[in-house]
mmCIF file of the N, C-alpha and C atoms, coordinates in Angstrom:
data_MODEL
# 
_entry.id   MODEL 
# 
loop_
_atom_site.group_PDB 
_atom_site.id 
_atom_site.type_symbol 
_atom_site.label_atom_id 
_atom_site.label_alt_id 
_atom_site.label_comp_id 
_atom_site.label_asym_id 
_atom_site.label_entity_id 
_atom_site.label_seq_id 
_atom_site.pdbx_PDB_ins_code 
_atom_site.Cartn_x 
_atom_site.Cartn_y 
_atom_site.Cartn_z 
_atom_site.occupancy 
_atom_site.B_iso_or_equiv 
_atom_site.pdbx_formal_charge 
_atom_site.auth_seq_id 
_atom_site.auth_comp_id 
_atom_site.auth_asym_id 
_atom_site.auth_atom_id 
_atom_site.pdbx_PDB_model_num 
ATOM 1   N N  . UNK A 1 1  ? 34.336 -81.893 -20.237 1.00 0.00 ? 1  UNK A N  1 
ATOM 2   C CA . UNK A 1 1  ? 34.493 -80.806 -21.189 1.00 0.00 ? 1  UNK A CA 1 
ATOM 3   C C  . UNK A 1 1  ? 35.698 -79.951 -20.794 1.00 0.00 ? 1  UNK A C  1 
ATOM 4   N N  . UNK A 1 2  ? 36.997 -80.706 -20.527 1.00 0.00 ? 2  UNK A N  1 
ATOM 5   C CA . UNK A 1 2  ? 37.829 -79.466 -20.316 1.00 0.00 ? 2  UNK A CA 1 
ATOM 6   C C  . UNK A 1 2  ? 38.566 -78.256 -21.011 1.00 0.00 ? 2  UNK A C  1 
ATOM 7   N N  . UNK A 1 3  ? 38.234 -78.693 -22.244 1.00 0.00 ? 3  UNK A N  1 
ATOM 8   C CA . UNK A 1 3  ? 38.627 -77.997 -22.900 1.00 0.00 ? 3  UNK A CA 1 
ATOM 9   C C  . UNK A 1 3  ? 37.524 -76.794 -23.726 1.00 0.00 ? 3  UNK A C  1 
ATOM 10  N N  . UNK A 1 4  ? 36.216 -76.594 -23.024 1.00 0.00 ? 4  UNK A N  1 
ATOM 11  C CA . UNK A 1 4  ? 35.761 -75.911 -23.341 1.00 0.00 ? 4  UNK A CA 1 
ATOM 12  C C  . UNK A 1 4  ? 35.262 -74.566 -22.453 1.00 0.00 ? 4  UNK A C  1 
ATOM 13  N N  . UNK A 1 5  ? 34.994 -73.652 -23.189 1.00 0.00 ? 5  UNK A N  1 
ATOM 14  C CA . UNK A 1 5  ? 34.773 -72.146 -22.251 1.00 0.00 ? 5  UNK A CA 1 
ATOM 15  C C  . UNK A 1 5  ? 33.357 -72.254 -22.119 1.00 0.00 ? 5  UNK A C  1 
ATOM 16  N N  . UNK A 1 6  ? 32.570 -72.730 -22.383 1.00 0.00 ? 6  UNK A N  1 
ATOM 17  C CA . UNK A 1 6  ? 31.252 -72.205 -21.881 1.00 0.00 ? 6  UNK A CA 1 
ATOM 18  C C  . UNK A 1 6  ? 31.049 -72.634 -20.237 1.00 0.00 ? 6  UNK A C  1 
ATOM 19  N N  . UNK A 1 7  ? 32.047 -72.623 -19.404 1.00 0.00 ? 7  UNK A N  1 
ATOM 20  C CA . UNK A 1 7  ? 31.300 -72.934 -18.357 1.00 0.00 ? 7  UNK A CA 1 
ATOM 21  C C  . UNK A 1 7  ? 31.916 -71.340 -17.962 1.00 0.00 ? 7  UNK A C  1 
ATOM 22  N N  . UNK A 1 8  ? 32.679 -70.343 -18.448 1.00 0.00 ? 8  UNK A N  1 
ATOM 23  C CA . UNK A 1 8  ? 33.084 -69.485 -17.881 1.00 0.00 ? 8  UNK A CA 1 
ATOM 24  C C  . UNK A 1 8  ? 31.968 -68.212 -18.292 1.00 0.00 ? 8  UNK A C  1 
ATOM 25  N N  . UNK A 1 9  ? 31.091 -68.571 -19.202 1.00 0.00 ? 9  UNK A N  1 
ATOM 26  C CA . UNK A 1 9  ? 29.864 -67.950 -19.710 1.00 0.00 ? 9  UNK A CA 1 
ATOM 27  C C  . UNK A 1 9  ? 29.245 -68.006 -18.577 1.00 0.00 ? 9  UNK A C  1 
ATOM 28  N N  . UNK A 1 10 ? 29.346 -69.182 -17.963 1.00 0.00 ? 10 UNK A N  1 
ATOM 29  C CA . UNK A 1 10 ? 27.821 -69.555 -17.192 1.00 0.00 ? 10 UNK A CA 1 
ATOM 30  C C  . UNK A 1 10 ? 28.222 -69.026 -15.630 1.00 0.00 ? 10 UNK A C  1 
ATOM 31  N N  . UNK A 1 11 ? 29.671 -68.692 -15.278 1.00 0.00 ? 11 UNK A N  1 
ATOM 32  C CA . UNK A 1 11 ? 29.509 -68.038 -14.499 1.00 0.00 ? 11 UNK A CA 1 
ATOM 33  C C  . UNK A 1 11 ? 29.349 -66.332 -14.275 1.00 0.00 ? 11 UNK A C  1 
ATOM 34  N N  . UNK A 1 12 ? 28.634 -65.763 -15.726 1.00 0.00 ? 12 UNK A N  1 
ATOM 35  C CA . UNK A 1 12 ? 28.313 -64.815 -15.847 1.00 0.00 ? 12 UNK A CA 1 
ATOM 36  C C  . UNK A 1 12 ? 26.628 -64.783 -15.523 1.00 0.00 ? 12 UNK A C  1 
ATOM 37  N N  . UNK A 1 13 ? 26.305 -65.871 -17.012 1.00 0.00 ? 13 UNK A N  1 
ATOM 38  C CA . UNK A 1 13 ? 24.545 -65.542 -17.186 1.00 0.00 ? 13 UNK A CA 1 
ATOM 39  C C  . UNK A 1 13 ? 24.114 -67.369 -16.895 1.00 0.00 ? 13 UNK A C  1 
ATOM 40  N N  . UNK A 1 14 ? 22.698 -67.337 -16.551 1.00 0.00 ? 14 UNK A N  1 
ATOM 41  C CA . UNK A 1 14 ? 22.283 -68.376 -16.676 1.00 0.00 ? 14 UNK A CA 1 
ATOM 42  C C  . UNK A 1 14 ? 22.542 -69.114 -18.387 1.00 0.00 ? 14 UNK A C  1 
ATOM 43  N N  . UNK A 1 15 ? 22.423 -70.515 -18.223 1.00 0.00 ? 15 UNK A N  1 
ATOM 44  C CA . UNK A 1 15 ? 22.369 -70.772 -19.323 1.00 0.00 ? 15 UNK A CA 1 
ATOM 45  C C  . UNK A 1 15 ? 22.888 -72.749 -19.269 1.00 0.00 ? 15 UNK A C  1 
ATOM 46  N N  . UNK A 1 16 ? 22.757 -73.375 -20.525 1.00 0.00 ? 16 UNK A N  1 
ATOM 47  C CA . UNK A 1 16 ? 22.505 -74.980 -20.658 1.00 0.00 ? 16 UNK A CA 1 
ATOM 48  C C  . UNK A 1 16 ? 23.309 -75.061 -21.831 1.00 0.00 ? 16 UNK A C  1 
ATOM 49  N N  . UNK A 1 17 ? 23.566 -76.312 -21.279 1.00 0.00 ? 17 UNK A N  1 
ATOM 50  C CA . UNK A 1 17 ? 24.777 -76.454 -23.135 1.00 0.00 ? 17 UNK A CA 1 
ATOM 51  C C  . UNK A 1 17 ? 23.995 -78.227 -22.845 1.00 0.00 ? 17 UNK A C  1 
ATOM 52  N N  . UNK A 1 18 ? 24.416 -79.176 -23.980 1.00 0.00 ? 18 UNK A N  1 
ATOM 53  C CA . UNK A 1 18 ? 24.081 -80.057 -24.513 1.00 0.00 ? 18 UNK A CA 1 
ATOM 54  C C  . UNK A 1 18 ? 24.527 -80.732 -25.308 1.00 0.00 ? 18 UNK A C  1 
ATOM 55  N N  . UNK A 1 19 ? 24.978 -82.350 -25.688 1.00 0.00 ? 19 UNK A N  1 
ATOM 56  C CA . UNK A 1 19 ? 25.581 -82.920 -26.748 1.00 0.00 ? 19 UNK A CA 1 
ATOM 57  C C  . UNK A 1 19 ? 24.655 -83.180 -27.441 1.00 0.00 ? 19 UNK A C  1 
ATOM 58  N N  . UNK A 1 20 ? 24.693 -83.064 -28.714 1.00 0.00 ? 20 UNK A N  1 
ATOM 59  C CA . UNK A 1 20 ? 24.077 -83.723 -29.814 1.00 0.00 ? 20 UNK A CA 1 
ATOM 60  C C  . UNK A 1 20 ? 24.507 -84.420 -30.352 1.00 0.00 ? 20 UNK A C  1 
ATOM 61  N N  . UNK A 1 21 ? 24.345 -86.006 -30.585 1.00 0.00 ? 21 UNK A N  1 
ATOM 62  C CA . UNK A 1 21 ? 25.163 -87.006 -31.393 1.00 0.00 ? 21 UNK A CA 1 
ATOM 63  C C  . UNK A 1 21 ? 24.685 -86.981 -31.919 1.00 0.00 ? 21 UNK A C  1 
ATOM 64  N N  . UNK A 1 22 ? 25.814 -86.873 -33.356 1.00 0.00 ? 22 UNK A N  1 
ATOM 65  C CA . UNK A 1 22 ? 25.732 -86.950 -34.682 1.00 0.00 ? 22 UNK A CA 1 
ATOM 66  C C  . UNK A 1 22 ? 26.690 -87.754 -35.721 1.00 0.00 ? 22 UNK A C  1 
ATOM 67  N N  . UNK A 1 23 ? 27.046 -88.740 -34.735 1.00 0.00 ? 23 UNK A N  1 
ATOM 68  C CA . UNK A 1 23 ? 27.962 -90.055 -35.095 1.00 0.00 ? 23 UNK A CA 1 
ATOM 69  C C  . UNK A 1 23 ? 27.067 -91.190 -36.005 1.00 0.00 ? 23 UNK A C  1 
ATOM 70  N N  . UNK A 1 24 ? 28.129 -91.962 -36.983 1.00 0.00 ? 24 UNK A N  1 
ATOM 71  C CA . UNK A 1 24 ? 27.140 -93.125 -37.612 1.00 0.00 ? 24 UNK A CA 1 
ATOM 72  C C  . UNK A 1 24 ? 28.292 -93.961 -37.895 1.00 0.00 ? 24 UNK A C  1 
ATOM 73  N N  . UNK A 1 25 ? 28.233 -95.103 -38.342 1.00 0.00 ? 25 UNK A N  1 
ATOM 74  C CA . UNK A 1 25 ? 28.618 -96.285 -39.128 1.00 0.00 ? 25 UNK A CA 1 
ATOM 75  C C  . UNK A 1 25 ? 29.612 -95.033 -40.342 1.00 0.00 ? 25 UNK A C  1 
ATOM 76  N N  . UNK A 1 26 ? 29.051 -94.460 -41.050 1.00 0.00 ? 26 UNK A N  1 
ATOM 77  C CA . UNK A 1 26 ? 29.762 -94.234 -42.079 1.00 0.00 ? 26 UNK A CA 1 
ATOM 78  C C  . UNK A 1 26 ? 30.786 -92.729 -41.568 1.00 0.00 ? 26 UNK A C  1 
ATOM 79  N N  . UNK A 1 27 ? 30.606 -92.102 -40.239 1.00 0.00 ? 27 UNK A N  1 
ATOM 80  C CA . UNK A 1 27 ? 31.232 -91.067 -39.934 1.00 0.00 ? 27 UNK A CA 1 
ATOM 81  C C  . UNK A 1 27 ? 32.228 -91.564 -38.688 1.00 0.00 ? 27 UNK A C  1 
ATOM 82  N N  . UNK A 1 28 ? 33.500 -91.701 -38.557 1.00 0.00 ? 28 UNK A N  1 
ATOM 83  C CA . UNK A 1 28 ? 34.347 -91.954 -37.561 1.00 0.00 ? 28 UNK A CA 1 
ATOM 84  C C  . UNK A 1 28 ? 35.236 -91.138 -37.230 1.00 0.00 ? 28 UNK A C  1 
ATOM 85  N N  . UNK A 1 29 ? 34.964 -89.853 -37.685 1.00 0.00 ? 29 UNK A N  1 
ATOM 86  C CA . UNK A 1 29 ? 36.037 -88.635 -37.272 1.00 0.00 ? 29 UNK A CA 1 
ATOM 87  C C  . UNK A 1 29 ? 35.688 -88.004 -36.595 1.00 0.00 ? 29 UNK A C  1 
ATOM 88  N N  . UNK A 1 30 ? 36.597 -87.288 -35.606 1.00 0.00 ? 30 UNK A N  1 
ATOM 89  C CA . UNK A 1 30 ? 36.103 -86.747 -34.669 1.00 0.00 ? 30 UNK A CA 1 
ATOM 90  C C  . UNK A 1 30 ? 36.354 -84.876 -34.947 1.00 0.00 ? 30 UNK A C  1 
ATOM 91  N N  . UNK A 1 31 ? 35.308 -84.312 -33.870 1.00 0.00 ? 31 UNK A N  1 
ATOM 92  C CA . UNK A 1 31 ? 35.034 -82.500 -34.426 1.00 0.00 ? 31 UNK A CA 1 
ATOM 93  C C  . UNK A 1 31 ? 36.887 -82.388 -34.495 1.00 0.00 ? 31 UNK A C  1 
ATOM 94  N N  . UNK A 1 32 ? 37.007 -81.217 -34.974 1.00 0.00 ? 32 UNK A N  1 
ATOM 95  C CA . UNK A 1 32 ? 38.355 -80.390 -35.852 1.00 0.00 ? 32 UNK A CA 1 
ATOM 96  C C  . UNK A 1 32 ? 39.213 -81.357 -36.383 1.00 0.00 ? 32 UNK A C  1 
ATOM 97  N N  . UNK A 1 33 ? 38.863 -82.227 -37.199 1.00 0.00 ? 33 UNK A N  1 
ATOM 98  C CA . UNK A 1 33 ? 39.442 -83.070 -38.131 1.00 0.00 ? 33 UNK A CA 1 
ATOM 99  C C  . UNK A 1 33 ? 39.009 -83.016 -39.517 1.00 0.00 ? 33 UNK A C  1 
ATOM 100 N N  . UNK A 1 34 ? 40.074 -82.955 -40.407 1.00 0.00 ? 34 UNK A N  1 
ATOM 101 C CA . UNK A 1 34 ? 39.304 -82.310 -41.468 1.00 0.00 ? 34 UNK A CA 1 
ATOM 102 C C  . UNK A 1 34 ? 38.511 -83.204 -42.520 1.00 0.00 ? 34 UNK A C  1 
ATOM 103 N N  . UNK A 1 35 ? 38.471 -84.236 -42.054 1.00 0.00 ? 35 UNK A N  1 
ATOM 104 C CA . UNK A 1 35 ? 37.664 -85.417 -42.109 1.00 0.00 ? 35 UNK A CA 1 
ATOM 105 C C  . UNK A 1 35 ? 36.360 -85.194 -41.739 1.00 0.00 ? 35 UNK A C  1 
ATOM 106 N N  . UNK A 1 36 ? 35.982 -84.548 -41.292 1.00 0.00 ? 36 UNK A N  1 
ATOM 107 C CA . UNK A 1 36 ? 34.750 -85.035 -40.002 1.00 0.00 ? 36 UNK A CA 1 
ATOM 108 C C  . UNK A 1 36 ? 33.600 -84.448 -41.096 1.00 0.00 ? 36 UNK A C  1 
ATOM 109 N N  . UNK A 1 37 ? 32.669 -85.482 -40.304 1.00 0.00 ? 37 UNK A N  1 
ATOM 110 C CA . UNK A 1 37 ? 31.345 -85.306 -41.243 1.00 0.00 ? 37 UNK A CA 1 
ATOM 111 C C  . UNK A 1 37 ? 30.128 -85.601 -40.270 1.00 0.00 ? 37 UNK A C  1 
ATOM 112 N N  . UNK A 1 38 ? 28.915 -85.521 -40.172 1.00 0.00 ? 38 UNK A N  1 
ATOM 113 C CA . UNK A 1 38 ? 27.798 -85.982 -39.523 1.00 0.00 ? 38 UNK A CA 1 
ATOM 114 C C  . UNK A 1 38 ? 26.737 -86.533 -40.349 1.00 0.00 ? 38 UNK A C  1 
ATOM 115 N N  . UNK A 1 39 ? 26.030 -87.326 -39.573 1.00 0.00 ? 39 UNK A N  1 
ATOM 116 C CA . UNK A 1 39 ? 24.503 -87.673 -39.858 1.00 0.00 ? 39 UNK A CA 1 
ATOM 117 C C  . UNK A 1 39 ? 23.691 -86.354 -39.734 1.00 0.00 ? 39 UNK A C  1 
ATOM 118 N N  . UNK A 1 40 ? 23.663 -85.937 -40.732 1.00 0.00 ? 40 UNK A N  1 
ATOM 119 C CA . UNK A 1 40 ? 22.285 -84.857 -40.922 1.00 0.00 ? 40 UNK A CA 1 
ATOM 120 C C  . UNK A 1 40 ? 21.160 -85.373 -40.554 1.00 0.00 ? 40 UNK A C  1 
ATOM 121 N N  . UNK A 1 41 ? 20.906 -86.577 -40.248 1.00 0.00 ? 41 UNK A N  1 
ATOM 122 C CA . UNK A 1 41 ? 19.388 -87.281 -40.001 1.00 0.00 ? 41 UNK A CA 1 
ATOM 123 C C  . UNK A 1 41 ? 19.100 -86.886 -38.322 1.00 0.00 ? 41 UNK A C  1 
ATOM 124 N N  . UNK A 1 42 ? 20.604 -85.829 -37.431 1.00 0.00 ? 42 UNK A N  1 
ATOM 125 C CA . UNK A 1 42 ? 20.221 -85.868 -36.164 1.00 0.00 ? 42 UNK A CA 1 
ATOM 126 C C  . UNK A 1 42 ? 20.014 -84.540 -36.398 1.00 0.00 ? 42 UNK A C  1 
ATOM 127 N N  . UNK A 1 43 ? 20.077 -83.767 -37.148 1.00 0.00 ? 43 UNK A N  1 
ATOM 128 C CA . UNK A 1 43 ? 19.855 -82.221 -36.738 1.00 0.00 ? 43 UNK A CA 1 
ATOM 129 C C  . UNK A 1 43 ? 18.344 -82.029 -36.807 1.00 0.00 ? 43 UNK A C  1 
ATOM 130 N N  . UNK A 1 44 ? 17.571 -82.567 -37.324 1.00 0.00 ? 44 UNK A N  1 
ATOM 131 C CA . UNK A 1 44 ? 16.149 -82.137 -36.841 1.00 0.00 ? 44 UNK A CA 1 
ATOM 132 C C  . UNK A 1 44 ? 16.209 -82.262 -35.014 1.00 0.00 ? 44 UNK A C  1 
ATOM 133 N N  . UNK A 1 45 ? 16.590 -83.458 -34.616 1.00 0.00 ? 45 UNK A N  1 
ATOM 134 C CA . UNK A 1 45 ? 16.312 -83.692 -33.273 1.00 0.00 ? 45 UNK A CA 1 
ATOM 135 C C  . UNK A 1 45 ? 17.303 -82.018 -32.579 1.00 0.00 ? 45 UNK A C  1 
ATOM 136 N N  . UNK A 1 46 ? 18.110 -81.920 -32.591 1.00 0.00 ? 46 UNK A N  1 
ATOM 137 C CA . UNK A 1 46 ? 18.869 -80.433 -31.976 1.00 0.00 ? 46 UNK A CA 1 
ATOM 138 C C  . UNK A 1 46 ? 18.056 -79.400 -32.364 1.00 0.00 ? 46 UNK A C  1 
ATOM 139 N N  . UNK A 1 47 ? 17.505 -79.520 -33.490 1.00 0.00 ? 47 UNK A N  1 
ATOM 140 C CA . UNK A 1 47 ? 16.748 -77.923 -33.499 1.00 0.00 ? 47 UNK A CA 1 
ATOM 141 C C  . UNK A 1 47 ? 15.148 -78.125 -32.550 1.00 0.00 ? 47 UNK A C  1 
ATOM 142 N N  . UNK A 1 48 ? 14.623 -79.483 -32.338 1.00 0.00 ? 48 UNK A N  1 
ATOM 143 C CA . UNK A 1 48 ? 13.465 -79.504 -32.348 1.00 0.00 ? 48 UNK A CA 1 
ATOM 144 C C  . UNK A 1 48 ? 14.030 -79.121 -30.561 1.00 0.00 ? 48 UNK A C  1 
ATOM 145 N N  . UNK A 1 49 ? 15.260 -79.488 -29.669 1.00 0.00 ? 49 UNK A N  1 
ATOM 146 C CA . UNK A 1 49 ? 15.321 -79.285 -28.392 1.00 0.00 ? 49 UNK A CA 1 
ATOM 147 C C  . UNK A 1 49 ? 15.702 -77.693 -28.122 1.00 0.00 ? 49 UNK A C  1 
ATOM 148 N N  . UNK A 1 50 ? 16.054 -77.180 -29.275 1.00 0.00 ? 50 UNK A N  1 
ATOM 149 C CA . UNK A 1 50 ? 16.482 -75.287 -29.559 1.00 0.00 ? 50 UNK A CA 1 
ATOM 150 C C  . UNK A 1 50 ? 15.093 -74.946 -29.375 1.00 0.00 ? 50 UNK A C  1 
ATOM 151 N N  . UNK A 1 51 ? 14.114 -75.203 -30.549 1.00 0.00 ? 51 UNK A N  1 
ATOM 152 C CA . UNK A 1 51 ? 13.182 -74.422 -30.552 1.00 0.00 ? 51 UNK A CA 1 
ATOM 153 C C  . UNK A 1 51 ? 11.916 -74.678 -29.110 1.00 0.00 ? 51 UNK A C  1 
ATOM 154 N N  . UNK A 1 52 ? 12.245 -76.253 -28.078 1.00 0.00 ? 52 UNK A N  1 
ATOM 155 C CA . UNK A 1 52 ? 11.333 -76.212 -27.151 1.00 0.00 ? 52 UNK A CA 1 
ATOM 156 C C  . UNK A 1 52 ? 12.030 -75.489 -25.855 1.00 0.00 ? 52 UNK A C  1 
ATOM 157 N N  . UNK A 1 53 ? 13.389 -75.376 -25.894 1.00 0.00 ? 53 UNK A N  1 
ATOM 158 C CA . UNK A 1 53 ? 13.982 -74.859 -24.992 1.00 0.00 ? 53 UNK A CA 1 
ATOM 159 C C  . UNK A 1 53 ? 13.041 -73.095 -24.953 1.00 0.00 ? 53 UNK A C  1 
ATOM 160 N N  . UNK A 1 54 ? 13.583 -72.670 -26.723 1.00 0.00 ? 54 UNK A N  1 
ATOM 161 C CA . UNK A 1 54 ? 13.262 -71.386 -26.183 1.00 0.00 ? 54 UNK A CA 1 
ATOM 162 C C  . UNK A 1 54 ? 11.795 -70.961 -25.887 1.00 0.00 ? 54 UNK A C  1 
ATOM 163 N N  . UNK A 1 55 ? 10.836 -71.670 -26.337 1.00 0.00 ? 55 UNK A N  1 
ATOM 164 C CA . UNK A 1 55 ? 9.114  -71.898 -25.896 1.00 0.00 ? 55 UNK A CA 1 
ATOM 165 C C  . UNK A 1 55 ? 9.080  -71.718 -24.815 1.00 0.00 ? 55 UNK A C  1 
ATOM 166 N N  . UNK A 1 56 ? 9.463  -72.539 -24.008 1.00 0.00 ? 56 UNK A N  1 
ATOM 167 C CA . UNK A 1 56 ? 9.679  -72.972 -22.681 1.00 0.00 ? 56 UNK A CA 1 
ATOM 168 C C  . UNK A 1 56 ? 10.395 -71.217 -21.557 1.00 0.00 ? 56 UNK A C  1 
ATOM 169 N N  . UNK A 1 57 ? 11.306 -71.099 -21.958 1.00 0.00 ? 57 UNK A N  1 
ATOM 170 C CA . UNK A 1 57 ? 12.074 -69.838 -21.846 1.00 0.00 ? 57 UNK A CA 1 
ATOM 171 C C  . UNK A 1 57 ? 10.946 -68.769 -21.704 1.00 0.00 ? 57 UNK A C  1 
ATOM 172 N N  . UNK A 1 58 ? 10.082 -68.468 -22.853 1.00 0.00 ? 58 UNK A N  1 
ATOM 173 C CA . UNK A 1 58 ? 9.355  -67.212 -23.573 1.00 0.00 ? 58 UNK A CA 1 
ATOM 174 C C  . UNK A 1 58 ? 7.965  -67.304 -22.838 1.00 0.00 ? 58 UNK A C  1 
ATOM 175 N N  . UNK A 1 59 ? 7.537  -68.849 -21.896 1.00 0.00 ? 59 UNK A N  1 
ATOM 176 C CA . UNK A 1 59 ? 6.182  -69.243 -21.433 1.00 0.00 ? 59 UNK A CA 1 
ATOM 177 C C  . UNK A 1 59 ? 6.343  -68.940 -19.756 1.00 0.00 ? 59 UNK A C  1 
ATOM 178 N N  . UNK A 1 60 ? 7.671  -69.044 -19.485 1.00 0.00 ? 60 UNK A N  1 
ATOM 179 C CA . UNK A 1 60 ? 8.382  -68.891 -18.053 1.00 0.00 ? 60 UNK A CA 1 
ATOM 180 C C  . UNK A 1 60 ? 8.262  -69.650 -17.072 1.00 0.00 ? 60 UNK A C  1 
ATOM 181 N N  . UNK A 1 61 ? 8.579  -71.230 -17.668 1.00 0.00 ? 61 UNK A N  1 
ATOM 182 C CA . UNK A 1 61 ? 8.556  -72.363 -17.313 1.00 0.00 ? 61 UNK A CA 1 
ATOM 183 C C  . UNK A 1 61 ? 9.861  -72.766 -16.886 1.00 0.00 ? 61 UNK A C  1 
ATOM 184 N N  . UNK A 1 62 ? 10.585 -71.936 -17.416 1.00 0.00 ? 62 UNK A N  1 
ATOM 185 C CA . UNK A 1 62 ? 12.521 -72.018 -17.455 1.00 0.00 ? 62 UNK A CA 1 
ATOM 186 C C  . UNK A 1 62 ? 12.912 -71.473 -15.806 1.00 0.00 ? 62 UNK A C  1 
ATOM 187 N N  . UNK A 1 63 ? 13.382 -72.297 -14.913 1.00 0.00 ? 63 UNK A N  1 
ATOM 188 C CA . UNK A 1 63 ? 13.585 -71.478 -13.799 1.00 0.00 ? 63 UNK A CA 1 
ATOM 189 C C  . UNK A 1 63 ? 14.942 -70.710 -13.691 1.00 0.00 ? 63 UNK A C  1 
ATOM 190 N N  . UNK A 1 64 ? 15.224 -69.210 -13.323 1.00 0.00 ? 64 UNK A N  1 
ATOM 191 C CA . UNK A 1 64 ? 16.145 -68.749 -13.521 1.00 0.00 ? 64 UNK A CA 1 
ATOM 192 C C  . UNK A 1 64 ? 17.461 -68.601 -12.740 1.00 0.00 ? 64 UNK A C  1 
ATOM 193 N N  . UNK A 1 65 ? 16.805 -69.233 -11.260 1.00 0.00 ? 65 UNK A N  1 
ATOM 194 C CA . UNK A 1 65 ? 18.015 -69.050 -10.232 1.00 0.00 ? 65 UNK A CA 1 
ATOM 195 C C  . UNK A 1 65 ? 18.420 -70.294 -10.206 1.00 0.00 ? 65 UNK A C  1 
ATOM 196 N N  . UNK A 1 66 ? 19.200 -70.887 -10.797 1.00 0.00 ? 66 UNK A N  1 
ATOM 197 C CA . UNK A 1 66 ? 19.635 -72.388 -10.709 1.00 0.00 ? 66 UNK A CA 1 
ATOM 198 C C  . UNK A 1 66 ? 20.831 -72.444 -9.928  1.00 0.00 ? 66 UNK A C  1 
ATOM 199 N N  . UNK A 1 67 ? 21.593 -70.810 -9.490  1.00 0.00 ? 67 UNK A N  1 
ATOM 200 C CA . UNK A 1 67 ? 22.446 -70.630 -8.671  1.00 0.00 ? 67 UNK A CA 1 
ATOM 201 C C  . UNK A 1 67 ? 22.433 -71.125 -7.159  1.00 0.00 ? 67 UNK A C  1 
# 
């Protein structure tokens, strides 16, 4: 990921990042192309790992010093 900032987040607060593939047969463009499109058939799966992450978080199962 070099080209991304969230690791300069994370040396603030705890926190997890994650890929979600959302590639298919009929989508071959890649993110900031103005082409690009996804399989909507994967976004249930990303929200269903959002909404157990934050369960998980709110139950205090999430450990916080990963430092």
């Amino acid at each position: 990921m070099g080209a991304e900032d969230f690791g300069c987040f994370m040396e603030l607060v705890p926190g997890a990042m994650f890929a979600l593939g959302t590639g298919s047969e009929s989508f071959q463009c890649h993110l900031h192309n103005p082409d690009f499109g996804l399989d909507e058939s994967s976004l249930p799966i990303g929200a269903a790992i959002f909404a157990e992450t934050a369960l998980r978080y709110l139950r205090g199962s999430i450990n916080h010093s990963m430092k």
